[in-house]
C-alpha positions in Angstrom: 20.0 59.8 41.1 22.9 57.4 41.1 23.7 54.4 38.2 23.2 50.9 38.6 24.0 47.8 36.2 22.4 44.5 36.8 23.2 41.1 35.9 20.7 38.4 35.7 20.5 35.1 34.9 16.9 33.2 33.8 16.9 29.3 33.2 17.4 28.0 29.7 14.5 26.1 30.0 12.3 28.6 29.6 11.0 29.3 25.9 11.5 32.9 24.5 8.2 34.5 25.3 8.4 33.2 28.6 12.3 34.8 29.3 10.9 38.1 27.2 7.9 38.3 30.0 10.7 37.9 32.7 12.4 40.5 31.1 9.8 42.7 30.9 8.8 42.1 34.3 12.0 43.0 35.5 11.9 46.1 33.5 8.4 47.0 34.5 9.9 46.9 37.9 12.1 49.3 37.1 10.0 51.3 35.9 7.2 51.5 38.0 8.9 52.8 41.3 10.7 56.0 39.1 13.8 54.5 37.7 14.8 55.1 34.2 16.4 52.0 32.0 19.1 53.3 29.9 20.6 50.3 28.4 18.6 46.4 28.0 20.7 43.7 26.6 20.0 40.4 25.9 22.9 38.4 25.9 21.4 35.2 25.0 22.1 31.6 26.7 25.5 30.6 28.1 27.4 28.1 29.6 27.8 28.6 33.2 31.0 28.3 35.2 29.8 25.9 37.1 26.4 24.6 37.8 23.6 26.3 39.4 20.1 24.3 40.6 21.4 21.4 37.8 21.2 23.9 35.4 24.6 24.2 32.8 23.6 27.0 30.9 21.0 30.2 31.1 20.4 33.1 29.4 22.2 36.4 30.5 20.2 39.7 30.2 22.0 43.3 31.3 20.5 46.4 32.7 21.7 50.1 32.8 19.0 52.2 34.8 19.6 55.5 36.7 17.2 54.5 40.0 17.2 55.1 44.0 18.4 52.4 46.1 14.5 51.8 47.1 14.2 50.8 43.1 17.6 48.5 43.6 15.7 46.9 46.4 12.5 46.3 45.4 14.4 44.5 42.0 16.3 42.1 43.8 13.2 41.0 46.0 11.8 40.4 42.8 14.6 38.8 41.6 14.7 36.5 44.3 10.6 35.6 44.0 11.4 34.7 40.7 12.0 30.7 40.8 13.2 31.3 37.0 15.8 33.7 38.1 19.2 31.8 39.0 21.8 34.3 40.1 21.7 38.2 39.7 24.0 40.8 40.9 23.2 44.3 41.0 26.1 47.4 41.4 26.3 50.6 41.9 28.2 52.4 38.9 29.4 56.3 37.8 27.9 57.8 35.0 31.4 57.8 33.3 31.9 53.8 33.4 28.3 53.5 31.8 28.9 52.5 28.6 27.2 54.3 26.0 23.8 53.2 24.3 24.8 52.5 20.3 23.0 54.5 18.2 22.6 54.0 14.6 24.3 57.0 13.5 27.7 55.4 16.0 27.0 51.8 14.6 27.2 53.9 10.5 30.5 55.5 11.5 32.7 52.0 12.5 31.4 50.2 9.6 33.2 52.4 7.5 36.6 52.0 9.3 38.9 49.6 8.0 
């Protein structure tokens, strides 16, 4: 199956359970028609380049999942249902540009390194 990443962003006026339940939502998604997640990052609330449905800022969460394009599909409909969702953007990747999940064994090796 090929490699996706996906780029969403939620409003910030949304409190934290409400953008984890989007998350999960999203992930559920995923999930649920055969894709596997890889890689979920939260990347917390931004500023925006510009603005977006008088929003300034909103909160940028990442996906890595290995899915058919049915899966990519069925994600962005969601995405798009989702009045809390602002923008998203969804490509194709190869597994070599995936970059790798951080372990804590990888994470114990670099903190030595000075």
């Amino acid at each position: 199956m090929p490699f996706y990443e996906s780029i969403f962003i939620i409003r910030q006026s949304l409190t934290e359970e409400e953008t984890g339940g989007i998350i999960d939502k999203m992930k559920g998604a995923i999930e649920k028609q055969g894709g596997t997640l890889l890689k979920v990052d939260n990347w917390g609330k931004k500023k925006l380049a510009y603005e977006v449905e008088h929003d300034r800022r909103g909160t940028f969460v990442h996906f890595q999942f290995e899915a058919n394009g049915q899966v990519v599909g069925q994600l962005e409909r969601l995405y798009r249902l989702e009045d809390s969702v602002l923008k998203f953007l969804t490509i194709r990747v190869e597994e070599k540009d995936l970059q790798p999940v951080a372990t804590e064994e990888t994470e114990s090796e670099g903190a030595g390194v000075q």
